[in-house]
SEKOLMAR-563213 format. One record per atom (N, C-alpha, C, CB): residue number from 1; chain; atom name; y, x, z. Coordinates in nm, 2 decimals, always signed. Last residue first. Glycine has a CB too. Example, Ala and Ser with C-alpha at 12.3 -4.5 7.8 and 13.67 -1.06 7.14 Angstrom:
<recs>
    nr   kette   atom        v        u        w
     2       A      N    -0.22    +1.28    +0.71
     2       A     CA    -0.11    +1.37    +0.71
     2       A      C    +0.00    +1.29    +0.79
     2       A     CB    -0.06    +1.41    +0.57
     1       A      N    -0.57    +1.32    +0.78
     1       A     CA    -0.45    +1.23    +0.78
     1       A      C    -0.33    +1.32    +0.78
     1       A     CB    -0.45    +1.13    +0.90
</recs>
This chain:
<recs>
    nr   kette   atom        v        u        w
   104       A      N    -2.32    +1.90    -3.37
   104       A     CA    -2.39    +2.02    -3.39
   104       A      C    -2.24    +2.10    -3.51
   104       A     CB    -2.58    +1.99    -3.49
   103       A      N    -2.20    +1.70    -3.04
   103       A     CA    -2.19    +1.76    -3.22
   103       A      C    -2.22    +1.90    -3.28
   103       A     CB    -2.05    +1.75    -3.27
   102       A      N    -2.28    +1.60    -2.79
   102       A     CA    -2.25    +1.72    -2.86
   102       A      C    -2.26    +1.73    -2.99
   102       A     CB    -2.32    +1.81    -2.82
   101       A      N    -2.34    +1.25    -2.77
   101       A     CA    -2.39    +1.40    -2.77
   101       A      C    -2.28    +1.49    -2.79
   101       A     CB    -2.48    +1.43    -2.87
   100       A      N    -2.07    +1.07    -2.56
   100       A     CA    -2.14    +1.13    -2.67
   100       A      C    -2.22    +1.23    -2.67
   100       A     CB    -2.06    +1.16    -2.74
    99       A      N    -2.17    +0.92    -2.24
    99       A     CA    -2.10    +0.98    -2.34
    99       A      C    -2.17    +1.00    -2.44
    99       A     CB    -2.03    +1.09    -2.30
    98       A      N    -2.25    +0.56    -2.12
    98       A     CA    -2.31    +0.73    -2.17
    98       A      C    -2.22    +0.79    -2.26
    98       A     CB    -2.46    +0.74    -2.25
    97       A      N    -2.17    +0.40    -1.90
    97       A     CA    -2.12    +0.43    -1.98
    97       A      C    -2.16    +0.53    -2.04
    97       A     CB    -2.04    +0.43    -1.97
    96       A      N    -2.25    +0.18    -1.66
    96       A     CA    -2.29    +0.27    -1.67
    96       A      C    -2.24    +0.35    -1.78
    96       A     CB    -2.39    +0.25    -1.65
    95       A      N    -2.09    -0.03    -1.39
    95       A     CA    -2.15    -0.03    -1.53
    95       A      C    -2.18    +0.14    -1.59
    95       A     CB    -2.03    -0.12    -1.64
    94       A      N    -2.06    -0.32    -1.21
    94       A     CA    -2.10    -0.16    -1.16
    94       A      C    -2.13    -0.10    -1.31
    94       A     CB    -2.27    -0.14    -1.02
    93       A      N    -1.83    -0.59    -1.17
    93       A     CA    -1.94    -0.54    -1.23
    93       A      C    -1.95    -0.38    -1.21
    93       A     CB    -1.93    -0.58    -1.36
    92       A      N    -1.72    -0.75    -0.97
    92       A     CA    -1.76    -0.79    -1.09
    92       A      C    -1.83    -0.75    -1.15
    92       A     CB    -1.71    -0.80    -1.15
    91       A      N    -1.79    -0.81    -0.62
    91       A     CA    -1.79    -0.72    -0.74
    91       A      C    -1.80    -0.83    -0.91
    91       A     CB    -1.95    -0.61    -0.72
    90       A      N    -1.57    -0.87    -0.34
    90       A     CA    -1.63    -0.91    -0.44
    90       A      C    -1.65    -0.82    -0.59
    90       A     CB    -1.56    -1.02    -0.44
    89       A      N    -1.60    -0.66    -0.06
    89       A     CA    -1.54    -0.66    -0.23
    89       A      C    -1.61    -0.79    -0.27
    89       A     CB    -1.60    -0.51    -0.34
    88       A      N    -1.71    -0.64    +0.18
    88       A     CA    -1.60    -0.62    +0.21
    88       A      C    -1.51    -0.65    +0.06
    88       A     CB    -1.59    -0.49    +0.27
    87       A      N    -2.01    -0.62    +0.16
    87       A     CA    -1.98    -0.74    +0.24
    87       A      C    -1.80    -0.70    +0.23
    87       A     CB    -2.08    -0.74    +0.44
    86       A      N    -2.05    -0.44    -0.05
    86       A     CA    -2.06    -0.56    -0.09
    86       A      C    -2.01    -0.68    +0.05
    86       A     CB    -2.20    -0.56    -0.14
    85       A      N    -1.94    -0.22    +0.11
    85       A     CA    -1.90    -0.24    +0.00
    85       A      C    -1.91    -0.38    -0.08
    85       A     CB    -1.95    -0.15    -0.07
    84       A      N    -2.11    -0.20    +0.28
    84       A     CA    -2.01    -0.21    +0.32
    84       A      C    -1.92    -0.26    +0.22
    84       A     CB    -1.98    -0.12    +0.37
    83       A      N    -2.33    -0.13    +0.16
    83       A     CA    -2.36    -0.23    +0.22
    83       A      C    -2.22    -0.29    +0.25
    83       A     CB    -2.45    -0.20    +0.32
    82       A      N    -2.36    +0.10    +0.10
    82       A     CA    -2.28    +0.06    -0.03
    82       A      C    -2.25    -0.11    +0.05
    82       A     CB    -2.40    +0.06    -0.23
    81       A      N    -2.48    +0.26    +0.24
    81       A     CA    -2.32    +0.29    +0.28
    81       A      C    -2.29    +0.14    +0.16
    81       A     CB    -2.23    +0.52    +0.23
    80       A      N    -2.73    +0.24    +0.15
    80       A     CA    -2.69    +0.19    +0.29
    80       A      C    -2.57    +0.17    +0.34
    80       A     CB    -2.72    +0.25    +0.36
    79       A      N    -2.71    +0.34    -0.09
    79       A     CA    -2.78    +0.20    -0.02
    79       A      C    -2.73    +0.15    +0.06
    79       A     CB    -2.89    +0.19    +0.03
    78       A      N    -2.69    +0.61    +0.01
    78       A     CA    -2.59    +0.53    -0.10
    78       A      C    -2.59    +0.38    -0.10
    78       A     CB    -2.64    +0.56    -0.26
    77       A      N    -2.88    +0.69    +0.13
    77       A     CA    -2.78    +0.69    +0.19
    77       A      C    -2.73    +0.61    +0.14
    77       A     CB    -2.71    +0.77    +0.19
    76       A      N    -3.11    +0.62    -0.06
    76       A     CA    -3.11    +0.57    +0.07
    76       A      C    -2.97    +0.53    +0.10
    76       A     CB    -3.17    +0.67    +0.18
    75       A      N    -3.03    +0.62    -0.41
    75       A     CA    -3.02    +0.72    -0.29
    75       A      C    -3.00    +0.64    -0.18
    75       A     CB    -2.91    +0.82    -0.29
    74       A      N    -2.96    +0.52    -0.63
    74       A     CA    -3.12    +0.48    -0.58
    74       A      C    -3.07    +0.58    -0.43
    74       A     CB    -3.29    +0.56    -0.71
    73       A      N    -2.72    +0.62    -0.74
    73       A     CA    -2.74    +0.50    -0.69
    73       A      C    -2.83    +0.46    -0.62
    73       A     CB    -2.74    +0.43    -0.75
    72       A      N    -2.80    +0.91    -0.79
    72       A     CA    -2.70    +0.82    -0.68
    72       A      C    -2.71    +0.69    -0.66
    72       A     CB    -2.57    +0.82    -0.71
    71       A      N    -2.99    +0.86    -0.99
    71       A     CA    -3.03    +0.93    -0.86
    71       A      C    -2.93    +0.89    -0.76
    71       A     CB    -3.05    +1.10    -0.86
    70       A      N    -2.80    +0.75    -1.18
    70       A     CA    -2.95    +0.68    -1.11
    70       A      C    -3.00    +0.68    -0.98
    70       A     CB    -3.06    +0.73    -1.16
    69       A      N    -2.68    +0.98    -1.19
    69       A     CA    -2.60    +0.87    -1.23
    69       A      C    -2.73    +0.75    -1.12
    69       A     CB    -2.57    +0.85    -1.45
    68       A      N    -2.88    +1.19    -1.30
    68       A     CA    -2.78    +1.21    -1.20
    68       A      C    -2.71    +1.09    -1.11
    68       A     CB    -2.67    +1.28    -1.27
    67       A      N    -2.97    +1.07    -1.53
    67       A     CA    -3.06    +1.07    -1.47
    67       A      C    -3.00    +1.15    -1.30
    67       A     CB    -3.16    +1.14    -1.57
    66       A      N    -2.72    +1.10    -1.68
    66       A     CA    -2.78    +0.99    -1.64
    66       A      C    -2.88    +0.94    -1.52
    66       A     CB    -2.83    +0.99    -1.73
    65       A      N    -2.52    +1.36    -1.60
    65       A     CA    -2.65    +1.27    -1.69
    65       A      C    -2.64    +1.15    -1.61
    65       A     CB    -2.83    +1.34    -1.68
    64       A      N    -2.30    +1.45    -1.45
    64       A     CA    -2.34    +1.52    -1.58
    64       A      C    -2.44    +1.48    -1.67
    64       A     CB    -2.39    +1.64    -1.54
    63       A      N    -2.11    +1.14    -1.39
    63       A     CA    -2.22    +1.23    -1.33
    63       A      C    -2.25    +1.33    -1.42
    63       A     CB    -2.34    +1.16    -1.29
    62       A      N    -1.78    +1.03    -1.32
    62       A     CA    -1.86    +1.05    -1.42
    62       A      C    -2.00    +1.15    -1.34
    62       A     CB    -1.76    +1.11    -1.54
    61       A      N    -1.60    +0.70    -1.23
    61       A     CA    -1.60    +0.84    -1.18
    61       A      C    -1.73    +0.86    -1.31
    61       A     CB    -1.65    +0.87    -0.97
    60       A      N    -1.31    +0.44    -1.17
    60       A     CA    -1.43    +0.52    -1.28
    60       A      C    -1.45    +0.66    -1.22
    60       A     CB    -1.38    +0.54    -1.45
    59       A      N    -1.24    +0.13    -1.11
    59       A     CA    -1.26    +0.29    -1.05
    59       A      C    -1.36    +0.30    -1.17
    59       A     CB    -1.33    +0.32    -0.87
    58       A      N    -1.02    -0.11    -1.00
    58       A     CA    -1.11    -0.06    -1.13
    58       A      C    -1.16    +0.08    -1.09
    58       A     CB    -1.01    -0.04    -1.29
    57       A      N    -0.96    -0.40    -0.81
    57       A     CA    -0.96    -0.27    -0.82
    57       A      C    -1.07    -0.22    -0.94
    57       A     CB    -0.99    -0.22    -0.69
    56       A      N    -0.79    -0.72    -0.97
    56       A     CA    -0.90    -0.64    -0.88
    56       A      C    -0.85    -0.48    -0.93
    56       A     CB    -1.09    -0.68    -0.93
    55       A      N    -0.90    -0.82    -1.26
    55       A     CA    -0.81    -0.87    -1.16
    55       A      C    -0.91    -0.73    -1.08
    55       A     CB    -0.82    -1.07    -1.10
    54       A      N    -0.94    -0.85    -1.65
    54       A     CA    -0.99    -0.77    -1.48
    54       A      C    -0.90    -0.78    -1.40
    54       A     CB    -1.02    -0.61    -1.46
    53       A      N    -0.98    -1.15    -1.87
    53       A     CA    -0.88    -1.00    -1.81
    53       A      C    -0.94    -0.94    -1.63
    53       A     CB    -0.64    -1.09    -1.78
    52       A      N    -1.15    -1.25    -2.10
    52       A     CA    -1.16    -1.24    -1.95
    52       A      C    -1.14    -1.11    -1.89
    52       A     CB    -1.30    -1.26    -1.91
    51       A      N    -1.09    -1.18    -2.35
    51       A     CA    -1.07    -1.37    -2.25
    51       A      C    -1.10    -1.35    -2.16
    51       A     CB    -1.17    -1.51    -2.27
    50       A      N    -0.82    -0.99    -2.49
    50       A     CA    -0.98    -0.96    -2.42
    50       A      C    -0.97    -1.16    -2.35
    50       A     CB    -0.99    -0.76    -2.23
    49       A      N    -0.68    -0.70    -2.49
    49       A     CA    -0.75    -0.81    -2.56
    49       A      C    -0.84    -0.87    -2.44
    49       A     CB    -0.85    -0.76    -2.69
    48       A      N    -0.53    -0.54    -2.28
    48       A     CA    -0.44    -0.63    -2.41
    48       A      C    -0.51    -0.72    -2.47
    48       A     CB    -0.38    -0.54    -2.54
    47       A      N    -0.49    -0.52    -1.94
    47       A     CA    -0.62    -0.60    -2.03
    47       A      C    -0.51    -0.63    -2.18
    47       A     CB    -0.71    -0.81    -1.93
    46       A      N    -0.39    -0.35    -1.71
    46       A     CA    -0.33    -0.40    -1.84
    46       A      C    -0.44    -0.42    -1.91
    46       A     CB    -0.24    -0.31    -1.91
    45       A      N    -0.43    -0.29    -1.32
    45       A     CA    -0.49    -0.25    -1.47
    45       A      C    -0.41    -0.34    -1.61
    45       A     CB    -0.68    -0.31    -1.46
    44       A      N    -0.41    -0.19    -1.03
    44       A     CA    -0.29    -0.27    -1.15
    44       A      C    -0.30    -0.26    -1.31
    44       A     CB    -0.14    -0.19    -1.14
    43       A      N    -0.59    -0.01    -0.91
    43       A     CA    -0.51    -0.16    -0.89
    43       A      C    -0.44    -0.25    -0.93
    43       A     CB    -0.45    -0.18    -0.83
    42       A      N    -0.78    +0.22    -1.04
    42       A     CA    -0.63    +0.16    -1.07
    42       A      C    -0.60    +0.00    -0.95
    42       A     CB    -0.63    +0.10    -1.27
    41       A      N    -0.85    +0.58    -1.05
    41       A     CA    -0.89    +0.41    -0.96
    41       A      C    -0.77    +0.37    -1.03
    41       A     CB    -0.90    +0.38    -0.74
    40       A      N    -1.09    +0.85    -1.15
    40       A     CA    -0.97    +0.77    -1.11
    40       A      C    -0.96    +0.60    -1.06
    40       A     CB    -0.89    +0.78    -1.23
    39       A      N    -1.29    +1.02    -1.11
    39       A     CA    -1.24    +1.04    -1.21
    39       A      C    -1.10    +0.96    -1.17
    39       A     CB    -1.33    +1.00    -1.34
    38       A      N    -1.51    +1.20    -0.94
    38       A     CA    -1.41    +1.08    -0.89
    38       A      C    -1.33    +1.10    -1.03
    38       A     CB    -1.30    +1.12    -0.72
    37       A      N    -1.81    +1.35    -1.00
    37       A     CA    -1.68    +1.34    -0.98
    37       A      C    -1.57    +1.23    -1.01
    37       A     CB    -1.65    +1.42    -1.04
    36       A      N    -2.16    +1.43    -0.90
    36       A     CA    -2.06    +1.29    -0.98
    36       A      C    -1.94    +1.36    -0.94
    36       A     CB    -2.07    +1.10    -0.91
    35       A      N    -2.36    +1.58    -0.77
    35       A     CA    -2.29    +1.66    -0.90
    35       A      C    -2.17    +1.56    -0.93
    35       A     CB    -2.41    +1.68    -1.05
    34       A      N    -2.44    +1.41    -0.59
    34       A     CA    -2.53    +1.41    -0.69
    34       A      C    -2.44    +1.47    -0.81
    34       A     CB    -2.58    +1.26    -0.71
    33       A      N    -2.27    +1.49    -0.37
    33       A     CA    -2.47    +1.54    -0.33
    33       A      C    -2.49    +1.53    -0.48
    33       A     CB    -2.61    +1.39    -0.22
    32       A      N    -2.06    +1.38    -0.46
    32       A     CA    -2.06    +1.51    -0.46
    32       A      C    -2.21    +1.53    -0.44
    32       A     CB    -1.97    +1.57    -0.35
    31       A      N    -2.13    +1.10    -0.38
    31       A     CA    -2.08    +1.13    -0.49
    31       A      C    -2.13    +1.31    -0.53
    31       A     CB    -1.91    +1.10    -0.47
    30       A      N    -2.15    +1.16    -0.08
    30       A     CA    -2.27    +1.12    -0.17
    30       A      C    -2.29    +1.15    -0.28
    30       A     CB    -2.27    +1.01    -0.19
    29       A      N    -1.88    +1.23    +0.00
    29       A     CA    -2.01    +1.29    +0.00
    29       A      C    -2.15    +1.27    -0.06
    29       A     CB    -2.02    +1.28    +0.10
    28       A      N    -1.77    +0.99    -0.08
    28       A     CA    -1.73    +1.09    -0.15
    28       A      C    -1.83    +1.20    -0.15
    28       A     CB    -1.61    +1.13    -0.11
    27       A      N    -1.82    +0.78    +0.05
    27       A     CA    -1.85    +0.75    -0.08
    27       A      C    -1.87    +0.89    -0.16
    27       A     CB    -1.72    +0.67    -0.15
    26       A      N    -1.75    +0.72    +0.28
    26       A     CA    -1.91    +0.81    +0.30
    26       A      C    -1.94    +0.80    +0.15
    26       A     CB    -2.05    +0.73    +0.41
    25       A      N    -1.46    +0.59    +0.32
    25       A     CA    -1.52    +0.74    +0.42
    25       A      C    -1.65    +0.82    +0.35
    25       A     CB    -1.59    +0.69    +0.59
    24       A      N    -1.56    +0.38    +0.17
    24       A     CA    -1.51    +0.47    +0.11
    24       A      C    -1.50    +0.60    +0.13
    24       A     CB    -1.44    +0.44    +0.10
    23       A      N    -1.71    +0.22    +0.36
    23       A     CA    -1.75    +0.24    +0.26
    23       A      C    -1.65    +0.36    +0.16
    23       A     CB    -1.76    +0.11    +0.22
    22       A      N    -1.45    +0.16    +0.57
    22       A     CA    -1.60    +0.23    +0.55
    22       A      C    -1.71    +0.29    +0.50
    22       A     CB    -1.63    +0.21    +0.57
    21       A      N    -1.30    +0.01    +0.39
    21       A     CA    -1.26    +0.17    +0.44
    21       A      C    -1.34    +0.24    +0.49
    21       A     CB    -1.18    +0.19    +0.53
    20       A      N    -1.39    -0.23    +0.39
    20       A     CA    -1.43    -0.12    +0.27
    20       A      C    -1.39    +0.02    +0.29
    20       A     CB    -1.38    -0.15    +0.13
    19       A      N    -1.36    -0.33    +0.60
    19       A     CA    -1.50    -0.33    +0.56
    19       A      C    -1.52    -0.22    +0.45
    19       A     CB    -1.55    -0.46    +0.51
    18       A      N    -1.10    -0.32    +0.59
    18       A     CA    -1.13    -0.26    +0.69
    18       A      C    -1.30    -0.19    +0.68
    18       A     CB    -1.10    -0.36    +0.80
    17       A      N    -1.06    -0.53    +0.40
    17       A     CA    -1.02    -0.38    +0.35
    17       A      C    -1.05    -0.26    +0.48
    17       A     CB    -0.83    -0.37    +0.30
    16       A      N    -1.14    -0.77    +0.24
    16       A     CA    -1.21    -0.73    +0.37
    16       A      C    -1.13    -0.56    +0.35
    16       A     CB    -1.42    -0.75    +0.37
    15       A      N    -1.17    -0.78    -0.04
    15       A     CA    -1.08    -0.91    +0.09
    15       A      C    -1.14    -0.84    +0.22
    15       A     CB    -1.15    -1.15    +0.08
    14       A      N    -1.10    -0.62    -0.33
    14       A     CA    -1.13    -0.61    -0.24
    14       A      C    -1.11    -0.73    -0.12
    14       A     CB    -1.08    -0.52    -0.23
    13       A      N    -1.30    -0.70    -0.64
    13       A     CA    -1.16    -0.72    -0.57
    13       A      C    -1.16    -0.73    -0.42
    13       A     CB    -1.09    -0.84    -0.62
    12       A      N    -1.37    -0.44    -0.87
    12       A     CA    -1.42    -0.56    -0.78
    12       A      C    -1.27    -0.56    -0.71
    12       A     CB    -1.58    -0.53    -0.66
    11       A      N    -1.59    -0.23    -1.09
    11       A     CA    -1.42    -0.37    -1.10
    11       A      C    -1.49    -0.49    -0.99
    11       A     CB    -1.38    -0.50    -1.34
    10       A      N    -1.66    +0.04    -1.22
    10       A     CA    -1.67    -0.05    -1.17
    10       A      C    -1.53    -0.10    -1.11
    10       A     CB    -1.76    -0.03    -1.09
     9       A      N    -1.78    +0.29    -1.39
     9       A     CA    -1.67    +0.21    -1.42
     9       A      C    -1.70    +0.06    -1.34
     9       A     CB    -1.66    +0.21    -1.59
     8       A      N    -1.95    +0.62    -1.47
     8       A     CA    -1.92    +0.48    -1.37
     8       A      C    -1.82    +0.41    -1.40
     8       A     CB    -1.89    +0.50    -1.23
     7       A      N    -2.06    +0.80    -1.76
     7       A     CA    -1.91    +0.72    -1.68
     7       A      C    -2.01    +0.62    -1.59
     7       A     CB    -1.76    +0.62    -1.81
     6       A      N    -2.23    +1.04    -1.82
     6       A     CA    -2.24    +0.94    -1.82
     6       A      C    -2.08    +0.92    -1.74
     6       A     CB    -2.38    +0.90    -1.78
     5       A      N    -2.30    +1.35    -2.03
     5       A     CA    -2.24    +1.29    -1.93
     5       A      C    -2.25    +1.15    -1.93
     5       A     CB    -2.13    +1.33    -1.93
     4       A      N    -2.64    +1.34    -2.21
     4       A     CA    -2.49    +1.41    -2.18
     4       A      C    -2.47    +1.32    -2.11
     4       A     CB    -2.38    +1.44    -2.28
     3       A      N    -2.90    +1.42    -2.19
     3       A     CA    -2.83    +1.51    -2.13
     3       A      C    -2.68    +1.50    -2.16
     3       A     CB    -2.88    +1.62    -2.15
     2       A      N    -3.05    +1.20    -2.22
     2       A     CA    -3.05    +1.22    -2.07
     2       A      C    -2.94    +1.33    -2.03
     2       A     CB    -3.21    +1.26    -2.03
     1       A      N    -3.08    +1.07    -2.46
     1       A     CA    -2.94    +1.06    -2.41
     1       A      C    -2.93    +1.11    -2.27
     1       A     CB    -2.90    +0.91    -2.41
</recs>
């Protein structure tokens, strides 16, 4: 599964928005070091099923693999900037999503 695309898809709700404007300055460069692209964000998400509807900000971005997807996260920088992120969000969840193969 190493070679097709993977999704980010994380949901947290921001209370500190000064804390996370810091975290967001140094998101993008990082992103970019590891090939990833910003796919989109919502604030105002619609849950039709589900017992436990998502409050909060949603973001999804995608890497070309997996093994792309990893390498960002494990990355010093990433670590270090993300710091901001957790003292400024409450997270619900960081999740990893592998796309389909290619169909022969």
């Amino acid at each position: 599964m190493s070679d097709v695309p993977v999704y980010v898809v994380a949901n947290f709700t921001v209370h500190d928005a000064n804390t996370y404007r810091e975290y967001e300055k140094g998101f993008f460069p990082i992103l970019k070091r590891h090939e990833g692209s910003f796919f989109t964000y919502d604030d105002n998400t619609v849950t039709f099923e589900g017992s436990d509807p998502r409050e909060g900000r949603m973001v999804m971005f995608t890497f070309p693999s997996e093994a792309h997807a990893v390498a960002w996260y494990n990355d010093p920088d990433y670590q270090a900037l993300s710091q901001h992120r957790r003292a400024g969000t409450e997270l619900k969840f960081l999740t990893m999503v592998h796309g389909l193969p290619p169909r022969d």
